[in-house]
C-alpha positions in Angstrom: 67.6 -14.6 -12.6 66.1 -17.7 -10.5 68.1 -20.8 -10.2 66.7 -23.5 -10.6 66.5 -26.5 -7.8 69.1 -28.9 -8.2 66.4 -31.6 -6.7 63.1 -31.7 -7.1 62.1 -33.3 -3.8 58.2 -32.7 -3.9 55.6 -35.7 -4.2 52.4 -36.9 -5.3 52.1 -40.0 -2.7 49.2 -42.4 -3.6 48.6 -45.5 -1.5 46.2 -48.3 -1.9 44.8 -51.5 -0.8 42.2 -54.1 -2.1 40.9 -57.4 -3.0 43.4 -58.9 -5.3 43.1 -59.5 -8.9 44.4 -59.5 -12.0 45.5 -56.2 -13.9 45.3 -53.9 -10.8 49.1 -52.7 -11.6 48.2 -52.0 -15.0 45.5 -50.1 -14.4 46.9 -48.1 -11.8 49.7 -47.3 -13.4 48.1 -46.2 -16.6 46.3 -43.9 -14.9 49.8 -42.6 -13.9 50.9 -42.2 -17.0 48.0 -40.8 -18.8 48.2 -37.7 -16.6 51.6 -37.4 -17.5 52.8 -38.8 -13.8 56.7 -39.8 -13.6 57.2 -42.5 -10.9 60.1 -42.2 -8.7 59.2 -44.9 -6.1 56.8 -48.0 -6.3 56.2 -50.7 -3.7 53.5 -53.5 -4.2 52.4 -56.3 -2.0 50.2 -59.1 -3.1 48.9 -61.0 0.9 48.3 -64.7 -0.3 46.5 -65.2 3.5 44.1 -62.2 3.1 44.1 -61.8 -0.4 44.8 -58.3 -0.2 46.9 -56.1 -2.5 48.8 -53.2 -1.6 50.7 -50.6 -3.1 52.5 -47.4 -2.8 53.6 -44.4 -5.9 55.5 -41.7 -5.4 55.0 -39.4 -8.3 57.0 -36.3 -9.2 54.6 -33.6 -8.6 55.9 -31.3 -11.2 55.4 -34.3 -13.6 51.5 -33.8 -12.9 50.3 -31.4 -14.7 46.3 -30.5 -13.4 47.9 -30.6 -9.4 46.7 -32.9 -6.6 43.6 -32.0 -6.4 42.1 -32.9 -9.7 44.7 -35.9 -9.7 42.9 -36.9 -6.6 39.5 -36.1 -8.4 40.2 -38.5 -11.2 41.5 -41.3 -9.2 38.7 -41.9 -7.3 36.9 -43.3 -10.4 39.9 -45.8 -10.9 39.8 -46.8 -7.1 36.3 -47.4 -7.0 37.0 -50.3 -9.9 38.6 -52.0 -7.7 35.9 -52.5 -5.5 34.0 -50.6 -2.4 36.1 -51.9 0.6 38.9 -50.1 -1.7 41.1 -48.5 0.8 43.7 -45.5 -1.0 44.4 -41.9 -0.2 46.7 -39.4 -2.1 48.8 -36.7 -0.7 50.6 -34.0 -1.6 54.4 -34.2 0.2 54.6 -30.6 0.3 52.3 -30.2 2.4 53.4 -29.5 6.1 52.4 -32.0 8.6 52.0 -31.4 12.3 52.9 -33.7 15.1 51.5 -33.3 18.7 53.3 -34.9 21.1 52.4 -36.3 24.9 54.9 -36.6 27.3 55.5 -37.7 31.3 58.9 -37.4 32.9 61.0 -39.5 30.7 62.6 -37.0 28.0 64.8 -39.7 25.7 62.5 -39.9 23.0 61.3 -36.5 22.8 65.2 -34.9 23.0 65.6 -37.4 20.4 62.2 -35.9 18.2 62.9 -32.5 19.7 66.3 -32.4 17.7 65.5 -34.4 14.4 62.9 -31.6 13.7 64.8 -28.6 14.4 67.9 -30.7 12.1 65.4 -30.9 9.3 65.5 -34.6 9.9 61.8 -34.9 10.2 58.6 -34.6 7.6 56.8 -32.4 10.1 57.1 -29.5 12.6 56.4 -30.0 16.3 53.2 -28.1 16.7 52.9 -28.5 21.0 53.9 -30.9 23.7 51.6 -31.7 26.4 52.8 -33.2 29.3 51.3 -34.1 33.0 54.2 -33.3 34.6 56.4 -30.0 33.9 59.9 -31.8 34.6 60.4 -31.6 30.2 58.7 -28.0 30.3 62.2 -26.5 29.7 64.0 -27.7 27.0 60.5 -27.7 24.9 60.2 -24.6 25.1 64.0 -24.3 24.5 63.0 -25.3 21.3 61.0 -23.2 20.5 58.2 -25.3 20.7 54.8 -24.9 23.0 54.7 -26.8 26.3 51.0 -27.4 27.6 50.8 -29.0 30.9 47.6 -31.1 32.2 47.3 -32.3 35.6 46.3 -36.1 36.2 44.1 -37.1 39.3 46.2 -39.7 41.3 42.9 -42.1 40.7 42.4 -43.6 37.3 38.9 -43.4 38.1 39.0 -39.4 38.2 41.1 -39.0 34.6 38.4 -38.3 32.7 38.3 -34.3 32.6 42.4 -34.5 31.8 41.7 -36.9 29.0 39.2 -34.4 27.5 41.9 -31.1 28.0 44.4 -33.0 26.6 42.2 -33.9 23.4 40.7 -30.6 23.3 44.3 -29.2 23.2 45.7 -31.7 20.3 42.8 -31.9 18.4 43.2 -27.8 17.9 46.3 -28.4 16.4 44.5 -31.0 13.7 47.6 -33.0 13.6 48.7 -36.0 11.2 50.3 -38.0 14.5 49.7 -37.7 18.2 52.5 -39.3 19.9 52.9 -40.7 22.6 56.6 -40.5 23.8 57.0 -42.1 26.7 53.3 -40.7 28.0 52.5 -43.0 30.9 48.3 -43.0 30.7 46.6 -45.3 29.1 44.5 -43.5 26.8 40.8 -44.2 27.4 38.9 -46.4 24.7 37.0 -43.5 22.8 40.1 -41.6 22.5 41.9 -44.4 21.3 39.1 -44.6 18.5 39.2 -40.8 18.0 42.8 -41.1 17.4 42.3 -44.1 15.2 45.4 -44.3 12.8 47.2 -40.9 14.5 47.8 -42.1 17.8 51.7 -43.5 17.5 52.7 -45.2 20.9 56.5 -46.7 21.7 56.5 -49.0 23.6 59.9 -50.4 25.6 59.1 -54.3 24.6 59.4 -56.4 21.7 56.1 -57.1 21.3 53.8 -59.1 21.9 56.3 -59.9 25.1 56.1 -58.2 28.3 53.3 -56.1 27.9 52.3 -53.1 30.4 54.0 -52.0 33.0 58.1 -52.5 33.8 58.8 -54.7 30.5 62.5 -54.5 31.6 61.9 -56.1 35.1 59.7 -58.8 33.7 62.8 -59.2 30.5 65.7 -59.3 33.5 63.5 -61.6 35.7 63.1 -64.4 32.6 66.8 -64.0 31.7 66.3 -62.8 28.4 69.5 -62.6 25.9 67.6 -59.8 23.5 65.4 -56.7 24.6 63.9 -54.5 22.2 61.1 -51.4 21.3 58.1 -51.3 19.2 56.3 -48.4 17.5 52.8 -49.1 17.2 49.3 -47.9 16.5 47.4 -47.0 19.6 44.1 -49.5 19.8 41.6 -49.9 23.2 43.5 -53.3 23.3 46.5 -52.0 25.9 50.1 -52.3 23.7 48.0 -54.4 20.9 47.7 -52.1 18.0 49.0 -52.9 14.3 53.2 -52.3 14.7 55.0 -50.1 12.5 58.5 -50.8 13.8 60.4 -53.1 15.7 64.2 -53.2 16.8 65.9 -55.3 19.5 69.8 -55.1 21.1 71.7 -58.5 23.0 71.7 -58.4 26.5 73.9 -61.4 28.8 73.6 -62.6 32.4 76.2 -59.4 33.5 73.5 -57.2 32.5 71.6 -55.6 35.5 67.8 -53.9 34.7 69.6 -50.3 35.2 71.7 -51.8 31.9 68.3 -53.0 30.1 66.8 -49.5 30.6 69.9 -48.0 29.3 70.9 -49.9 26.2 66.5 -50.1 25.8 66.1 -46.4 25.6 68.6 -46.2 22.9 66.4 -48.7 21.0 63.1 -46.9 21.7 64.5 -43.6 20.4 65.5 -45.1 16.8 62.3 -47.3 17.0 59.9 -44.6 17.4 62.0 -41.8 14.9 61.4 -44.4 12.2 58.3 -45.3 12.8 57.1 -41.9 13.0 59.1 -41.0 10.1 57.2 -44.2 8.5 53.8 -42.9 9.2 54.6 -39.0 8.0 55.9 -40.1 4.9 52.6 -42.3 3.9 54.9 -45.8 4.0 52.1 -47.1 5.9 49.3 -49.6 4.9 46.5 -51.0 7.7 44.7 -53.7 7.2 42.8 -55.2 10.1 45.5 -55.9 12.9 48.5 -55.8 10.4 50.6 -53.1 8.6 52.3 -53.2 4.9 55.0 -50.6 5.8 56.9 -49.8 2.8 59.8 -48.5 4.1 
């Protein structure tokens, strides 16, 4: 005899955003509950400055009764009411998602990734790390996990061929994020665009402060009293892309930059899990150069 699941954990996620008007939530909802759907989660937000409106369901899957797919089916006649610059997707949670990520020598954040998806504690597996140095080769594949190294020409000018092994090597994974965990390349404009919405960078700044290089020199140098991490979307603009998360931790005169990288890493690591996490679980909404995360 089967026991039944004490929870039943699996989602139909639908997300949405468009012009603003009246009767949008009604509609949407309807919908909803004309296929039987039971709501567990709903986040809306009306953008008086763009007059945008976004929103966010998480349906019990077992609740639908036709599946995804023909839920899916049918909504696309409901978003396209709402006008044809209607952005929405749905997605089915049970459905694995895969994470590439790209590495350098640091290994904070990916020990930190590394161990939230063998705990369970992250929406996706780990499908390969790819890395331009081998120094994190080790405890990837201590995990378990494949390692992939690609060698990077000391001149930026002579990057090019590495750029298109390391794309050729994470798009065969087709993954839902590429991240890039402390992966010290700038990624070339057209990969940036091929990425577009996958690409998940952390960067160790509260932006828009202290872009580029050494953000903890330049914080330590203008005696700073809080340093902090953002997770954000990869764009050709360097460290510019739409921000998913954003943490920071007080610093004081005592601290030296050896303390700033420190208590920063710690930052970074939480910064980037959620954010991730974020992305993964379709909490995310892009609208030009701004997010609706609905975490």
């Amino acid at each position: 005899m089967s026991v039944p699941a004490l929870h039943d954990d699996r989602r139909i996620v639908l997300t949405l955003g468009c012009p603003d008007s009246v009767g949008i939530v009604a509609r949407i909802t309807g919908f909803i509950a004309e296929n039987g759907g039971s709501i567990v989660e709903a986040g809306y937000h009306a953008d008086a400055a763009t007059g945008w409106f976004f929103t966010r369901q998480a349906i019990r899957a077992s609740s639908v009764a036709d599946g995804v797919d023909a839920f899916r089916a049918k909504f696309a006649g409901v978003a396209a009411e709402f006008g044809p610059e209607t952005d929405w997707s749905v997605h089915d949670s049970g459905t694995p998602k895969r994470v590439v990520l790209l590495v350098s020598k640091e290994g904070h954040c990916l020990h930190d990734l590394l161990g939230r998806a063998a705990g369970g504690e992250l929406p996706a597996t780990i499908e390969a790390v790819i890395g331009n140095h081998t120094d994190l080769q080790r405890v990837v594949e201590a995990h378990g996990v494949r390692f992939h190294h690609v060698p990077f020409a000391r001149d930026p000018a002579e990057r090019g061929p590495a750029f298109d092994e390391v794309r050729e090597l994470v798009d065969a994974h087709n993954p839902d994020a590429v991240v890039l965990a402390r992966f010290m390349q700038v990624l070339p404009a057209e990969l940036c665009e091929h990425w577009t919405g996958k690409a998940i960078n952390i960067h160790h700044s509260f932006l828009p402060s202290f872009v580029g290089a050494r953000p903890y020199h330049q914080a330590f140098a203008r005696g700073v009293k809080l340093i902090g991490a953002t997770c954000h979307y990869v764009t050709a603009e360097l460290d510019a892309g739409p921000i998913l998360e954003q943490d920071v931790i007080r610093v004081d005169h005592a601290d030296e930059v050896r303390d700033f990288v420190r208590q920063g890493r710690d930052i970074e690591k939480l910064v980037l899990a959620r954010g991730l996490r974020w992305h993964l679980e379709d909490r995310v909404l892009v609208h030009g150069g701004k997010t609706v995360v609905f975490s």
